[in-house]
C-alpha positions as CSV (number, residue, x, y, z in Angstrom):
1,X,75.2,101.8,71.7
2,X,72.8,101.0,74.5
3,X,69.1,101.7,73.7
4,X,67.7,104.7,75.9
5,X,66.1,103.9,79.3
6,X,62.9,103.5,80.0
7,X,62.0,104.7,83.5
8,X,59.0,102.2,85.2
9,X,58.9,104.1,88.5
10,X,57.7,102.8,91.7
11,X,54.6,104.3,93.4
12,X,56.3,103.3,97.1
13,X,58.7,106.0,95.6
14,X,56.4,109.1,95.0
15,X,57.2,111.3,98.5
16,X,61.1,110.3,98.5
17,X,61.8,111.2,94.6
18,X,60.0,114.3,95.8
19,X,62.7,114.9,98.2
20,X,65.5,113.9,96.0
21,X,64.2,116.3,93.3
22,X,64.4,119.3,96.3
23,X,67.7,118.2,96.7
24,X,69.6,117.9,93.1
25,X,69.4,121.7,92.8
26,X,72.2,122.0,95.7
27,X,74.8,119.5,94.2
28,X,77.5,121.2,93.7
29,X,79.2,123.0,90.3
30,X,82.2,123.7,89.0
31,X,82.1,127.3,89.9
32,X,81.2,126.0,93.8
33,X,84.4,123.8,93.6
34,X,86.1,126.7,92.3
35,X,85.9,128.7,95.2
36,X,87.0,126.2,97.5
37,X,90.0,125.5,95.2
38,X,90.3,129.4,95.7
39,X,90.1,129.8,99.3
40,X,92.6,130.1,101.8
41,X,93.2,127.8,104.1
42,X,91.6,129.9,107.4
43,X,88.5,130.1,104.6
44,X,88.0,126.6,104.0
45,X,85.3,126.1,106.7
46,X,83.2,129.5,105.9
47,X,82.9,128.6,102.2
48,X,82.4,125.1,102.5
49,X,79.1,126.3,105.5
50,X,78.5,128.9,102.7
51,X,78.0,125.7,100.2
52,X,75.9,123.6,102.6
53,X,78.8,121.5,104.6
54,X,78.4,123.2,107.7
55,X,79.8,121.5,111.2
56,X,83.3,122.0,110.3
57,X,84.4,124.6,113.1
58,X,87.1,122.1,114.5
59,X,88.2,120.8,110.9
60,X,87.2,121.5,107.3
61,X,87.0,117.7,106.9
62,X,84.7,117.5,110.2
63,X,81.7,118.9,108.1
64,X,82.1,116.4,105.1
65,X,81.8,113.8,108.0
66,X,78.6,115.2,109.1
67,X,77.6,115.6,105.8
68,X,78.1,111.4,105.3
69,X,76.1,111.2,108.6
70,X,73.3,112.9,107.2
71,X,73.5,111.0,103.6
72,X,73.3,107.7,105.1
73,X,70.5,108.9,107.8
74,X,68.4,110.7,105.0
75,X,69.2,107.0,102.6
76,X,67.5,104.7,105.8
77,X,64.5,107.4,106.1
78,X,63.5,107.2,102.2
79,X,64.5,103.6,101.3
80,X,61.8,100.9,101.1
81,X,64.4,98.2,100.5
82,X,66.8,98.6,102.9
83,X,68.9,95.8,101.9
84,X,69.9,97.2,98.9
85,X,70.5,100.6,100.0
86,X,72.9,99.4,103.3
87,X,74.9,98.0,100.5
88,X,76.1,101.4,100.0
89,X,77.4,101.5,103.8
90,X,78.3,98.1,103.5
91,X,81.1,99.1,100.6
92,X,83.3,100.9,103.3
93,X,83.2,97.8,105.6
94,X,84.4,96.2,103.1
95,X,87.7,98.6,102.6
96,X,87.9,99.4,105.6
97,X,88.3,95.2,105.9
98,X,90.8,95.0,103.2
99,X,93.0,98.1,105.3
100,X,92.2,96.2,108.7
101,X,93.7,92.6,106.8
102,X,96.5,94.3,105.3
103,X,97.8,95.9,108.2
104,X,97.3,92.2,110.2
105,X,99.3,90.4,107.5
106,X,102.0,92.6,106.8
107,X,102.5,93.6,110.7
108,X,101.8,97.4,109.9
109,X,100.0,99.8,112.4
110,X,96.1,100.2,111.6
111,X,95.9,103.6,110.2
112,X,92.3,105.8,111.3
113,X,89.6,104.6,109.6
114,X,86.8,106.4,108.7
115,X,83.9,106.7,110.5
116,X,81.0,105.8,108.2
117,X,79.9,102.4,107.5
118,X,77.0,99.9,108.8
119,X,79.6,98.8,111.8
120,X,81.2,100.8,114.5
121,X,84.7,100.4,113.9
122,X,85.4,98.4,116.9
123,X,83.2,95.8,116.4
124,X,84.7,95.7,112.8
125,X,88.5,95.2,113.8
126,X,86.8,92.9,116.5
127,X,85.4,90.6,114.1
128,X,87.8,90.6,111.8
129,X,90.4,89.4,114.3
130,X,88.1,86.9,115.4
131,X,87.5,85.4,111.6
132,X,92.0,85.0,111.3
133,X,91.9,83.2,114.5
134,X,89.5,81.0,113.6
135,X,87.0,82.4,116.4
136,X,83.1,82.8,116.0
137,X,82.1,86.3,114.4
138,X,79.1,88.8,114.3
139,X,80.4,90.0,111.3
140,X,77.5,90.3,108.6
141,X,77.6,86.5,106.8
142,X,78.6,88.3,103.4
143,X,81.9,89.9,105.2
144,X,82.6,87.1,106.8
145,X,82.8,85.3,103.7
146,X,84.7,88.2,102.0
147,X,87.4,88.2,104.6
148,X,87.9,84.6,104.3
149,X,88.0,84.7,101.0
150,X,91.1,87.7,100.8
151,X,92.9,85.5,103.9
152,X,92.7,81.7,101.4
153,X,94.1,84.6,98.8
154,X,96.6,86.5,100.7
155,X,97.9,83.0,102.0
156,X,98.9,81.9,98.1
157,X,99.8,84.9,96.4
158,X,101.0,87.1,99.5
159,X,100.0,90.0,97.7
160,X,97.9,93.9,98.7
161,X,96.3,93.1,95.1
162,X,94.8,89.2,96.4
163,X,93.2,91.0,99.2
164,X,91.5,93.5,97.5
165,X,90.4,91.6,94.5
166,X,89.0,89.1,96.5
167,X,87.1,91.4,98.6
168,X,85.7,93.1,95.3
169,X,84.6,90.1,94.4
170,X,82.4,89.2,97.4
171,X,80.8,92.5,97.9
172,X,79.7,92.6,93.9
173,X,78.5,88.9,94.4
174,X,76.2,90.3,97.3
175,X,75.6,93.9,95.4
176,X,74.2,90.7,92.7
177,X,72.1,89.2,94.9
178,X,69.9,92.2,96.3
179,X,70.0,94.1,92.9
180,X,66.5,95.2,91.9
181,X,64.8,94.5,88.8
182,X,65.1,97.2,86.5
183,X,67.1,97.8,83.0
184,X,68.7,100.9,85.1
185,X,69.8,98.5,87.9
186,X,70.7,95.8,85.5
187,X,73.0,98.7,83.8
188,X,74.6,99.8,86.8
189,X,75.4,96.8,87.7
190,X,76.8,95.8,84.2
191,X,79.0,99.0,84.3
192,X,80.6,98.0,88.2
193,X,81.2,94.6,87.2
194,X,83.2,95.5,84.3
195,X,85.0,98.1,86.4
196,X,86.0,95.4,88.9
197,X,87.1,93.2,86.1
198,X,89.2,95.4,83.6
199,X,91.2,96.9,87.1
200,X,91.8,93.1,88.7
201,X,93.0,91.6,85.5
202,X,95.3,94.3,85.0
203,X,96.8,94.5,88.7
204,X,97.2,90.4,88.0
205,X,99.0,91.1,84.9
206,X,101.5,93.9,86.0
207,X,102.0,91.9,89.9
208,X,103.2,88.8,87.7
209,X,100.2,87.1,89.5
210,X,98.7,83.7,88.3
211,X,95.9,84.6,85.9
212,X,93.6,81.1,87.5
213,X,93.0,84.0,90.5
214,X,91.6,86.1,87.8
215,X,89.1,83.6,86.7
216,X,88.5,82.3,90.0
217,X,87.0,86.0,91.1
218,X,85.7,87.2,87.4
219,X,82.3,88.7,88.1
220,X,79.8,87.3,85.2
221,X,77.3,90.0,84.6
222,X,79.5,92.6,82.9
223,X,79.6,93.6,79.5
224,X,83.0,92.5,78.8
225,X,82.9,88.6,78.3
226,X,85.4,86.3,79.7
227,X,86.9,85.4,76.4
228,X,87.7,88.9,75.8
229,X,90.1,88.7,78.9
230,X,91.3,85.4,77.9
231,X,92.3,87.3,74.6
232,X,94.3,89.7,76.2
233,X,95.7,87.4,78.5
234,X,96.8,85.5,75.1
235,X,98.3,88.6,73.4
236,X,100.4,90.3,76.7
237,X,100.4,93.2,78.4
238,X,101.0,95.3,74.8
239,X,97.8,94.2,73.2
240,X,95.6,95.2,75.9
241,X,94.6,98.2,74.6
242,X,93.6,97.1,70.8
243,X,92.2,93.9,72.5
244,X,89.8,96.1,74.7
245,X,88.8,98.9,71.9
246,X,86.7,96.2,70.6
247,X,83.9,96.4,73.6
248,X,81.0,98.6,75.3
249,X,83.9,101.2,76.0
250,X,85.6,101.4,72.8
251,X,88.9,103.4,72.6
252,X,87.9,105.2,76.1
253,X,88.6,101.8,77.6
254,X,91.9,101.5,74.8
255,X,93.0,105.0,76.1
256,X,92.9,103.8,79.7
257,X,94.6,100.9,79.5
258,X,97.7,102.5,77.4
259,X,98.0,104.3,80.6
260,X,97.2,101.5,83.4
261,X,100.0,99.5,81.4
262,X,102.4,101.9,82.4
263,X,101.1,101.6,86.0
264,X,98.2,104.7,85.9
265,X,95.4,102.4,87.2
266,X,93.6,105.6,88.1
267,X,92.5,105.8,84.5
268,X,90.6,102.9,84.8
269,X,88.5,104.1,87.9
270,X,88.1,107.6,86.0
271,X,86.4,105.7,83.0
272,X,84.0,104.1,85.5
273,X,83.0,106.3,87.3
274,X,82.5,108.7,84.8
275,X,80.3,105.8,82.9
276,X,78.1,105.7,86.6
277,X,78.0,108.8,87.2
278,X,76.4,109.6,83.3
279,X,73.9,107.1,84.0
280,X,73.0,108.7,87.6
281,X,72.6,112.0,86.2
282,X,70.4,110.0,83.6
283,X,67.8,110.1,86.2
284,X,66.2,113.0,85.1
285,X,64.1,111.0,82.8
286,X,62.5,109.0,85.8
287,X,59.5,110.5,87.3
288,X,59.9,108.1,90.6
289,X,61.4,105.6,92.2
290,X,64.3,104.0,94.0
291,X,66.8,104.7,90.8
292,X,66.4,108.5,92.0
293,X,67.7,108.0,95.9
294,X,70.5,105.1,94.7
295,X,71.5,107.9,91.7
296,X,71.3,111.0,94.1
297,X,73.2,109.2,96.9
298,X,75.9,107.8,95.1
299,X,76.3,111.2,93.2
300,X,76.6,113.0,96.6
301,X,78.9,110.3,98.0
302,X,81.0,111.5,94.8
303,X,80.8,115.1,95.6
304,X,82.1,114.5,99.5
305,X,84.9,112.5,97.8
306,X,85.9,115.1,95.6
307,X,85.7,117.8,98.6
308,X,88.2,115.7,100.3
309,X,90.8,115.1,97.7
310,X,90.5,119.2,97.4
311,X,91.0,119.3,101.4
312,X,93.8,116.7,101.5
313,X,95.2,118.5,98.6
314,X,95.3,121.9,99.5
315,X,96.7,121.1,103.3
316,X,99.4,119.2,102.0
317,X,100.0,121.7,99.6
318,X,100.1,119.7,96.9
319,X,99.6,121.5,93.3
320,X,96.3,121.9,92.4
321,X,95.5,120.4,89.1
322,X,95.3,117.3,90.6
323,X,92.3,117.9,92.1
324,X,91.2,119.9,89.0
325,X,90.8,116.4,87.0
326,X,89.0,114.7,89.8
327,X,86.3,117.6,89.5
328,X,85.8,116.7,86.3
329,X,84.3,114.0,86.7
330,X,81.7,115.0,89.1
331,X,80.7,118.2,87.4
332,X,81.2,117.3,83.1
């Protein structure tokens, strides 16, 4: 077990962890996601203004979009390193890359993409049509080189997992590279890496895909060593989950992989994000700084998600308890 964190601050930090502090209070409960679960559908936009996420007169989902807007715009207002904190923007270019490259390479129409992001979407599909044809791109350097990266990928293994995996890999290479100092950053970044790691090594495994693209994209900084993958990769598929109870995540990580074997990778991502979203919430030890805004933002991007999966849910009138365990992770 990890030592508790010790919280530095950063004076740049006082006025925004103010604001953050004003703010925690209105994340939502259980009890809040409750009575959206409750609603009827002709409700949906009432309670959700009732619960903050106003805007949505034309579309429930309208207001969570504003309510992104307004995350991002109140993230650029308090951050005094913007590098890092774009990063969080930068995450849906990159999936909203990997859904514009796998439409392009398996000749499938480009679904809606969502709005959010550090590029308009246009210039997005614009640059990433300019990389495959071997045109000049404004594309950020860092997606350039992710999108090139899936295409060398995609081109040997002609696989959705390739592209993906290889776009993980670039944007946690660049997440590396404007990381603050800090033991909490240092952490995070420990726990993301591993995340990335456990879920690509298992995708390889059940696609029949050559391990060498495994190693080729393992991201170093995690917990989990390499030779603990090269261990499992030894054993097969049925020893992953005794091979993996012998890390940081002991038989959580065991528990998960029992049911990623039989194809549940959303156990994996559960794990994960419950692991980031303990240490967010650890926060309330720190006083100030930029661990307060990167925690409170990534917790509300959380909440949104979890809103949606509610919305989707209960317009497709899909049963509920679905959504019941995503909640769970937010709010326990």
């Amino acid at each position: 077990m990890k030592p508790p964190l010790i919280f530095k601050g950063d004076a740049r930090y006082t006025y925004a962890s103010g604001v953050i502090r004003g703010l925690e209070p209105y994340l939502l409960t259980k009890s809040d996601y409750q009575k959206i679960i409750d609603a009827d559908i002709n409700q949906l936009t009432t309670v959700l203004s009732e619960l903050g996420y106003g805007g949505g007169e034309h579309h429930p989902e309208h207001a969570l979009d504003i309510a992104t807007d307004n995350l991002f715009a109140l993230i650029d207002k308090l951050s005094q390193d913007r590098i890092f904190t774009d990063a969080i923007k930068l995450r849906y270019d990159f999936q909203k890359a990997g859904v514009i490259l796998k439409s392009r390479f398996f000749e499938r129409p480009l679904p809606e993409l969502p709005l959010w992001g550090m590029l308009p979407n246009d210039e997005l599909i614009s640059g990433v049509e300019s990389i495959l044809n071997g045109e000049k791109s404004n594309l950020p350097d860092v997606l350039v080189g992710g999108v090139l990266s899936a295409r060398k990928t995609f081109s040997t293994y002609n696989s959705s997992n390739a592209i993906e995996i290889a776009l993980d890999s670039e944007y946690c290479k660049h997440l590396q590279s404007v990381i603050p100092e800090g033991e909490f950053f240092q952490r995070w970044m420990r726990i993301y890496a591993d995340w990335l790691n456990v879920k690509a090594f298992v995708r390889i495994s059940l696609a029949d895909m050559q391990m060498k693209v495994f190693r080729e994209f393992f991201v170093e900084c995690g917990d989990i060593p390499g030779k603990k993958f090269a261990e499992a990769e030894e054993l097969g598929a049925e020893h992953f989950s005794s091979v993996f109870s012998n890390t940081e995540y002991g038989k959580e990580l065991s528990d998960a992989l029992k049911k990623a074997v039989d194809k549940n990778l959303s156990a994996i991502d559960t794990l994960f994000r419950i692991k980031l979203i303990s240490l967010y919430k650890y926060t309330k030890y720190c006083p100030y700084g930029l661990e307060l805004l990167w925690s409170y933002s990534l917790l509300k991007m959380e909440e949104i998600g979890v809103l949606r999966t509610i919305l989707r849910t209960k317009l497709a009138d899909i049963p509920i308890d679905f959504a019941r365990e995503v909640i769970s992770i937010v709010v326990e």
